[in-house]
C-alpha distance (Angstrom), angle and dihedral (degrees) to the residues before:
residue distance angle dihedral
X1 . . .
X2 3.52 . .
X3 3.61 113.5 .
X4 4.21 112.9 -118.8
X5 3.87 104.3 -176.3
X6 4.42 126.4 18.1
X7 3.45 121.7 -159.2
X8 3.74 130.0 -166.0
X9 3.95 115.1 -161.7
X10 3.63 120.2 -177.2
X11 3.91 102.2 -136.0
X12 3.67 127.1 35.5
X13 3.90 97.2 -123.0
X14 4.05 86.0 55.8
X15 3.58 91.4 52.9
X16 3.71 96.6 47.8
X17 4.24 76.6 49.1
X18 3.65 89.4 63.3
X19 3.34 103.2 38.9
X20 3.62 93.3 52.4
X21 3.79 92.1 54.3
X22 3.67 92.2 40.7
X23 4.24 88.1 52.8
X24 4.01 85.7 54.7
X25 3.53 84.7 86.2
X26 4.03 99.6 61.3
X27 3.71 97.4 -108.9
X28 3.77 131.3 125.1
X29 3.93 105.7 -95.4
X30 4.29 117.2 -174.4
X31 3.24 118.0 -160.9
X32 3.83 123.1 -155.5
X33 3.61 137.6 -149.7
X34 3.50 107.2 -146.7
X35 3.88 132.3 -36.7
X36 3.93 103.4 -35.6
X37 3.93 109.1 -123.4
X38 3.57 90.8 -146.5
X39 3.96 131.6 68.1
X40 3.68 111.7 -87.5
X41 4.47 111.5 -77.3
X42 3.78 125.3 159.6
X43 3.31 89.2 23.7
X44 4.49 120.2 171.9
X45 4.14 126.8 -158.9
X46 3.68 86.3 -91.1
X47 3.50 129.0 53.9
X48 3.65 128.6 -169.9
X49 3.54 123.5 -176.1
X50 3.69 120.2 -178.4
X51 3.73 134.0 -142.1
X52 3.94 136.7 -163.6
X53 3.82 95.1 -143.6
X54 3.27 114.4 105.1
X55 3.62 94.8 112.2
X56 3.94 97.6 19.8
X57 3.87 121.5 110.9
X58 3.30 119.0 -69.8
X59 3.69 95.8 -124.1
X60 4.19 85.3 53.4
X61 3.95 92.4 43.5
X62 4.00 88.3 55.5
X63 3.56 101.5 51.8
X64 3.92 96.5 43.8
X65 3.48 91.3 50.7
X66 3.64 91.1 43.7
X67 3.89 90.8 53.5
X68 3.85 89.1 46.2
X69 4.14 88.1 58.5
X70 3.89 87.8 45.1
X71 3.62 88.1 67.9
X72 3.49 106.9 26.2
X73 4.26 78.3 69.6
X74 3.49 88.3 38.2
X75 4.19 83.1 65.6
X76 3.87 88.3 44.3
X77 3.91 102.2 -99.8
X78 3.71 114.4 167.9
X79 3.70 100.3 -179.3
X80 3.48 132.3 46.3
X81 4.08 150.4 -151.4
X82 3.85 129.7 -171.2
X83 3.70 97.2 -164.0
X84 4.09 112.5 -158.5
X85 4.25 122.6 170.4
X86 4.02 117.7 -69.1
X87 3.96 76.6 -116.7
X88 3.14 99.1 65.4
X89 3.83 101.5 -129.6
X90 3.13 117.4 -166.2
X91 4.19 143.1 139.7
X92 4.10 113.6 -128.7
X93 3.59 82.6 -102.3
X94 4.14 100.2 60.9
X95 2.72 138.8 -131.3
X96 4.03 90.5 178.6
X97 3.80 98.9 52.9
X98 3.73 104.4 37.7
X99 3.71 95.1 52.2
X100 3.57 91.3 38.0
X101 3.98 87.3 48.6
X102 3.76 88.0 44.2
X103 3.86 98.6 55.0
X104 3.86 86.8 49.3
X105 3.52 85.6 62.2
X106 3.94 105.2 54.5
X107 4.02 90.9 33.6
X108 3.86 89.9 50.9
X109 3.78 89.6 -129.3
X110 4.06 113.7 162.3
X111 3.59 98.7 -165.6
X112 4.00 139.2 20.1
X113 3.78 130.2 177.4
X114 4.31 126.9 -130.5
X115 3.48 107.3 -138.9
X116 4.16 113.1 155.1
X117 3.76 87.2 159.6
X118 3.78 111.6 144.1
X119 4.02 108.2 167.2
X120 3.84 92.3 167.6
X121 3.90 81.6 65.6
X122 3.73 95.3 32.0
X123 3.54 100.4 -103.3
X124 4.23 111.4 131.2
X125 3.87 134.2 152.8
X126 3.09 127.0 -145.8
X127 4.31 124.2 179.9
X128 3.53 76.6 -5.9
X129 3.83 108.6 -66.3
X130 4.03 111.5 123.3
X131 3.64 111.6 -132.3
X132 4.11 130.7 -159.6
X133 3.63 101.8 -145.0
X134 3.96 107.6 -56.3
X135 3.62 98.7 -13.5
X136 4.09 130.1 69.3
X137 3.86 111.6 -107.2
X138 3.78 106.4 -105.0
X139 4.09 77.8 57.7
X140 3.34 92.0 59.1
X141 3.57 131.2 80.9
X142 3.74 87.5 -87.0
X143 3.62 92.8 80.3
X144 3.93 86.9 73.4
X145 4.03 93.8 47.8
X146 4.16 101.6 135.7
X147 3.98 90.3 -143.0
X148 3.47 105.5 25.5
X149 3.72 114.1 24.7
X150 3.53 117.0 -176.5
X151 4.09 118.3 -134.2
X152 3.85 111.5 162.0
X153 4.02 125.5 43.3
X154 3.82 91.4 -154.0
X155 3.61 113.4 106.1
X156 3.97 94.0 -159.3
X157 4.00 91.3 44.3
X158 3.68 83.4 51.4
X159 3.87 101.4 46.1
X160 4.45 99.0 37.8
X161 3.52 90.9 81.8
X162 3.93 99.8 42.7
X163 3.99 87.0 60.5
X164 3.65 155.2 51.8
X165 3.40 109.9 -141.3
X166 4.34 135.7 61.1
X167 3.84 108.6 -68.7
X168 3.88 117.7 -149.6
X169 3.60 133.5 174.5
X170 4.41 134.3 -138.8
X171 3.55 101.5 -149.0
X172 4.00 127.2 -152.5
X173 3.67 99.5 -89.9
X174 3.97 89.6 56.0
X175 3.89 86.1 47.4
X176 3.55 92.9 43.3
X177 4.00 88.2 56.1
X178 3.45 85.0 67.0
X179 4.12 142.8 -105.9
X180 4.07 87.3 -53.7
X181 3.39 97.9 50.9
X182 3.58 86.2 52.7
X183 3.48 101.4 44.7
X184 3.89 88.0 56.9
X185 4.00 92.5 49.0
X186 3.96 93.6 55.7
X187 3.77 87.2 45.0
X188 3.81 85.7 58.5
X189 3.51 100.1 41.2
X190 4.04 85.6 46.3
X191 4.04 86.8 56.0
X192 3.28 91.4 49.5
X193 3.99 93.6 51.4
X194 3.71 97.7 -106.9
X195 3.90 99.1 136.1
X196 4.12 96.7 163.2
X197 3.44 109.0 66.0
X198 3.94 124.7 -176.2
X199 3.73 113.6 -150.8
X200 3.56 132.6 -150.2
X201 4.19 126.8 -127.6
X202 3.51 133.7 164.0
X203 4.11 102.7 155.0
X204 3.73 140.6 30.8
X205 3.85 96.2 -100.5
X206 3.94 88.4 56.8
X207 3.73 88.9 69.6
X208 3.83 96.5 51.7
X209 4.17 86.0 51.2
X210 3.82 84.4 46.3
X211 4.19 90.5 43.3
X212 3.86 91.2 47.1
X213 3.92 94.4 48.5
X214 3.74 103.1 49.7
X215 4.29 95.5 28.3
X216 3.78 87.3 113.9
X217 3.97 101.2 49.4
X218 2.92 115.7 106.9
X219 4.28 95.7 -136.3
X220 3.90 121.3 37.6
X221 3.58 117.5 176.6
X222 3.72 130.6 -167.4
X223 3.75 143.9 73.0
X224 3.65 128.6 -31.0
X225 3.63 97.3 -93.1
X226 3.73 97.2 64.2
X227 3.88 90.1 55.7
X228 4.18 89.6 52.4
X229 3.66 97.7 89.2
X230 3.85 101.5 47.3
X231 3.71 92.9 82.1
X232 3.90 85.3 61.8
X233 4.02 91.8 39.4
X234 3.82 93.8 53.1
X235 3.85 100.1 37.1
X236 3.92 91.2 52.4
X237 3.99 89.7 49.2
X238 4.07 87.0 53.8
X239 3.55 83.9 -111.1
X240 3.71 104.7 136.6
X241 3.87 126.8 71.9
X242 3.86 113.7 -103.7
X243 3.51 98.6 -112.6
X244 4.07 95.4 51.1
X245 3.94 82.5 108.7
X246 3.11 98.3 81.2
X247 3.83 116.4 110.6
X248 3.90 117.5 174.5
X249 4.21 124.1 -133.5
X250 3.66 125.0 -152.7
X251 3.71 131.7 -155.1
X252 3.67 109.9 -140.8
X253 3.86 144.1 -178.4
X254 3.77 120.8 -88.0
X255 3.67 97.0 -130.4
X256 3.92 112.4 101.9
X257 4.29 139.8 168.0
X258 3.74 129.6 -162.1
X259 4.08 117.3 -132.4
X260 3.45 129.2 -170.5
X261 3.89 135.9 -169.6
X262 3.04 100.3 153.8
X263 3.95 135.2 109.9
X264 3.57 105.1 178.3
X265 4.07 119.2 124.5
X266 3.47 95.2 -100.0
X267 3.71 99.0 48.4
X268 3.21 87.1 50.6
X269 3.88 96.3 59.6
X270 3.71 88.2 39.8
X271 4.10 89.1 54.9
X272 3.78 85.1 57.0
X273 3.90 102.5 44.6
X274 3.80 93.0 54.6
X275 3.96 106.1 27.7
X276 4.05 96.0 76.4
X277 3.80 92.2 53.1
X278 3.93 93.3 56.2
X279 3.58 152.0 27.2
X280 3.86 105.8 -66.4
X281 4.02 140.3 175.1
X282 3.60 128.1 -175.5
X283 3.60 120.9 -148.1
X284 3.93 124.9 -146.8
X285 3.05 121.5 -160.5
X286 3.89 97.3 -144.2
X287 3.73 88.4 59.0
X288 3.97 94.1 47.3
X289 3.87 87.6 58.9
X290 3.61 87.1 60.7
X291 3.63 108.8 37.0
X292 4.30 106.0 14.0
X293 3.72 121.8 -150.8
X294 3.56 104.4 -44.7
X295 4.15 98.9 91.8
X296 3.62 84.7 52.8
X297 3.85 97.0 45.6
X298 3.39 86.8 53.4
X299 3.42 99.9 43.0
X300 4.29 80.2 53.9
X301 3.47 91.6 60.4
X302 3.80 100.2 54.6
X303 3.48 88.8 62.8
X304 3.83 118.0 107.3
X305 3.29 118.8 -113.5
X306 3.67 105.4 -122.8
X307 4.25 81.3 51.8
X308 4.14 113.7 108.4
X309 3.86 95.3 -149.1
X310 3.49 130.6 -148.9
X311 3.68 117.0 -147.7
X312 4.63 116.1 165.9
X313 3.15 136.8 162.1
X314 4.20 85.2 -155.5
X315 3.74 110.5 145.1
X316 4.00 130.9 151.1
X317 3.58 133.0 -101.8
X318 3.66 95.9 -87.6
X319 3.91 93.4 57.1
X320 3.44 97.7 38.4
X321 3.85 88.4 50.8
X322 4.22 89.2 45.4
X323 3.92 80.5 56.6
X324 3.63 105.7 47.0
X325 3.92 91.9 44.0
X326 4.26 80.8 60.3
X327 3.77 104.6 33.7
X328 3.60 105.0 20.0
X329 3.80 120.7 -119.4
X330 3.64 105.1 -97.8
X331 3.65 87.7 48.2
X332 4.26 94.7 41.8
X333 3.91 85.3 57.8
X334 3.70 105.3 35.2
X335 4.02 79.7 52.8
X336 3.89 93.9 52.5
X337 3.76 93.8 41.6
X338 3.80 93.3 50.0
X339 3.99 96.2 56.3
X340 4.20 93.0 36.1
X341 4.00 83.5 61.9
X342 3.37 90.4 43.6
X343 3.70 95.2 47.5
X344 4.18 83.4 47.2
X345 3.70 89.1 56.7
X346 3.61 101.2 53.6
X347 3.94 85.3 46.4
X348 3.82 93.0 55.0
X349 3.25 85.1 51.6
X350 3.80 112.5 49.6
X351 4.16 78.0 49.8
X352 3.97 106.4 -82.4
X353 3.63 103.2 152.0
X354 3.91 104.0 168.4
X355 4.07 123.3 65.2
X356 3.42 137.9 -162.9
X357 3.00 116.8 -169.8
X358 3.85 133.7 -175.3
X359 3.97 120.8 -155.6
X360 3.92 139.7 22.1
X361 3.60 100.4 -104.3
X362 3.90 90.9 39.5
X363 3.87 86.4 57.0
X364 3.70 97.1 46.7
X365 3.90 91.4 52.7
X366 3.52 97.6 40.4
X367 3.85 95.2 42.3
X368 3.76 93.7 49.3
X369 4.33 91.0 40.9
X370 4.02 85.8 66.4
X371 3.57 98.4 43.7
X372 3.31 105.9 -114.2
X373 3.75 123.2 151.8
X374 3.94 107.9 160.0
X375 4.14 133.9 43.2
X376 3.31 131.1 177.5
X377 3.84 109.4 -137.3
X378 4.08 114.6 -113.6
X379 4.02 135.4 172.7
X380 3.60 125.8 -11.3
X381 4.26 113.1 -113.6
X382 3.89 87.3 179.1
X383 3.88 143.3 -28.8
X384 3.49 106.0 -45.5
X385 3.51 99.6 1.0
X386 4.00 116.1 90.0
X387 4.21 120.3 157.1
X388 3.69 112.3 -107.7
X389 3.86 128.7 -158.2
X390 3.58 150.0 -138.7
X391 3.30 151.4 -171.3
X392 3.64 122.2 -126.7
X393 3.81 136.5 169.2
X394 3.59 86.8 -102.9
X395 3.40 100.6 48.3
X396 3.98 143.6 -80.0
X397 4.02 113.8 -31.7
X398 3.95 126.3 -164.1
X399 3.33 127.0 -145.0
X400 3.64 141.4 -167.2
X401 3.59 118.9 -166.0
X402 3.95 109.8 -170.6
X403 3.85 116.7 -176.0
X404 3.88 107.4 -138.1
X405 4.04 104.1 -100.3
X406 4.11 91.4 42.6
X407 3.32 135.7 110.9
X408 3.74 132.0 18.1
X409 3.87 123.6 -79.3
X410 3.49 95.0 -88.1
X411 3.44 93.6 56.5
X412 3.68 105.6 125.7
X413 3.98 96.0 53.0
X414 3.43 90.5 31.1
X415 3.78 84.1 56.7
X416 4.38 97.3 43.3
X417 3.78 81.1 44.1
X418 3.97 100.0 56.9
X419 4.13 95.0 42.7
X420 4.41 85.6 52.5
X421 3.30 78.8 53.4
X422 3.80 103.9 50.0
C-alpha cells in the first residue's frame, strides 16, 4: 500500500501515542522502530517511525529524523507529522525546533504550527502557555523531570531559542473563530515571515479546527492529539486508498511482565496500585552499580509462571535527585535501561510474550533489546496508549508502551485486562 501520511516522533512511547490515536479511525497504522535499513515493503496509510532523540544532540536528532523523512517519501508519503510529548520536553538547545526547522527545509515547507495540546489527557494552551490540567507546566510535576525539566509555561519563550526564524502564535479566540479564520491568520503571519507558529487548544473540537486548517500542509508539528482528526479529514475528502482499512490482529501467548522506568507522578501512583497484588521488585540504582542485573534475573526466574510480575525502577523526585547527585543522570538512566532490557530478554525468553512497559526511554531500550523493529497498532487501553504488535520468529509479541504521566492509576491491570479481552 502506498503510504498517504509519515510521521516522525522522537520517543517510542510518543509514537505508539500517535499511532494509537491515528488507528481510532479504523485504518491500518505501522509503527516503526527506528529508520528501516531496507527500502520501504508492507507498508500501511500511516507510517510511524520512532526515534530515541529526545534528549540526543541536536546535530544526532537532525540527521535521524532527516533519514526517517528520506524514507517515509521513499514509501510515497505526502503529508507529514513530527510528533514530540504533549509536555513539550525539550532542553534550551531542541530537539523540537531544530528538527522541526530542519524538515521544513528538505520538504520546502514555509510555515508549520506547534500544537502539543492533548485535552483528553489534560494538556491545553491557551495564549500560548501549555497547561497540565489546572496548573501551567513548569507547575506541574514536569518541573522536577531528571532529563527534561520543564521551567517556563510559554510556548514561544520555550521555542525562540530552539530556532532560526520569527516565531508567532494563533491564539484561542482565532481558533475558536473557526478553521477559516485560522487559515487566514497563518497566511498573515506567513506574509509577514513568521514560519513557526504556536497554536492554541483547550478542548477536543479545537483540534478538528486546527486539523481542518493545516490538512493540506505539507508539515504539522505537535502532539498526538492534533494529528487525531486527519484520518476523518482525509477519508471524507476521498483521500485515502480503499484498502487503508485494513488493521491486522495477532494471537499471542498468555504469559506477560510489567516494567517500569519511569519516575513521573503518575507512574509512581500506578507502581503502587498494582505492586501489592503481584510479584514485584524494585530496582535501585545504587545497588545495580554494585551488583548488575543478575540478583534481579534471578529473582525473575523464581517467579511462577502463571505470576504477571512487576519489576520498576519508579521512585520520586527526592530519590531520583539523591541518585543523580551520586551517579550522574546520564549514567543513573543508561544504568536502569541497560538491566530493564536485560531483564526483558530473559523474559522473552523463558516465554513472556506480552509487555508493559512504563516510560519512553524504558520502551526504546527494551523495544530495541528484543529486536523488534515493526508493530502493527491494536486496541486502545487509554488515551494515547494503544497495544502494538509484532511478529517475531517465535511468535506474535504485545506491547504496551506507556509514556510516564499517561494513563489512569489502574493502568497496568486495566491494560492486561483490555488485551484478554481483545
Amino acid at each position: 500500500m502506498t503510504t498517504f501520511m509519515g510521521c516522525i516522533a522522537d520517543d517510542f512511547t510518543g509514537a505508539s501515542d500517535l499511532a494509537g490515536l491515528l488507528a481510532r479511525a479504523g485504518v491500518r497504522v505501522s509503527l516503526r522502530i527506528g529508520v528501516p535499513t531496507g527500502p520501504p515493503q508492507d507498508t500501511a496509510a500511516f507510517e510511524v517511525i520512532a526515534l530515541k532523540i529526545r534528549t540526543a544532540p541536536v546535530a544526532d536528532a537532525i540527521a535521524q529524523a532527516r533519514a526517517a523523512l528520506v524514507w517515509l517519501q521513499d514509501a510515497g508519503a505526502r503529508r507529514f507529522f513530527w510528533k514530540y510529548c504533549s509536555t513539550f520536553d525539550s532542553t534550551a538547545q531542541g530537539n523540537i525546533g531544530p528538527v522541526a526547522e530542519a524538515l521544513m527545509d528538505d520538504l520546502g515547507a514555509a510555515q508549520t504550527i506547534y500544537c502539543p495540546a492533548f485535552p483528553e489527557n489534560g494538556r491545553s494552551i491557551y495564549m500560548g502557555n501549555l497547561f497540565v490540567g489546572q496548573v501551567p507546566l513548569h507547575e506541574s510535576p514536569m518541573k522536577d523531570h531528571p532529563l527534561t525539566p520543564m521551567r517556563d509555561a510559554n510556548l514561544m519563550r520555550l521555542l525562540r531559542p530552539q530556532v532560526t526564524r520569527p516565531v508567532g502564535l494563533a491564539d484561542r479566540l482565532t481558533v475558536a473563530a473557526g478553521p477559516q479564520t485560522l487559515a487566514a491568520r497563518l497566511d498573515a503571519l506567513a506574509a509577514e515571515g513568521t514560519p513557526h507558529v504556536v497554536v492554541d487548544a483547550v478542548a477536543d473540537a479545537d483540534l478538528y479546527v486546527i486539523a481542518q486548517a493545516c490538512a493540506d500542509h505539507p508539515l504539522m508539528t505537535g502532539g498526538s492529539a492534533v494529528a487525531m482528526p486527519l484520518p476523518h479529514l482525509w477519508q471524507k475528502a476521498g483521500l485515502l486508498p480503499a484498502d487503508a482499512l485494513s488493521p491486522n490482529r495477532f494471537d499471542v501467548a498468555p504469559r506477560a511482565i510489567v516494567l517500569s522506568g519511569s519516575c513521573s507522578a503518575m507512574t509512581n501512583a500506578q507502581v503502587a496500585a498494582f505492586r501489592d497484588s503481584v510479584p514485584s521488585l524494585r530496582l535501585d540504582p545504587l545497588t545495580l552499580v554494585q551488583t548488575g542485573a543478575q540478583p534481579a534475573l534471578d529473582w525473575l526466574a523464581a517467579q511462577p509462571h502463571d505470576a504477571t510480575p512487576l519489576i520498576y525502577a519508579t521512585a520520586d523526585p527526592d530519590a531520583v535527585r539523591a541518585v543523580q547527585d551520586s551517579l550522574g543522570s546520564a549514567r543513573a538512566g543508561a544504568l536502569v535501561e541497560d538491566v530493564l532490557a536485560q531483564i526483558a530478554r530473559a523474559a522473552f525468553a523463558s516465554g513472556v510474550r506480552r509487555f508493559v512497559l512504563a516510560g519512553g526511554e524504558t520502551s526504546g531500550a527494551i523495544t530495541q533489546a528484543l529486536g523488534v523493529d515493526q508493530f502493527d497498532i491494536g486496541p486502545e487501553i487509554a488515551p494515547g496508549v494503544p497495544w502494538c504488535f509484532a511478529r517475531t520468529g517465535q511468535g506474535a509479541v504485545a506491547m504496551a508502551l506507556k509514556s510516564g504521566n499517561f494513563g489512569a492509576e489502574t493502568f497496568f491491570a486495566d491494560a492486561l485486562a483490555k488485551l484478554e479481552a481483545a
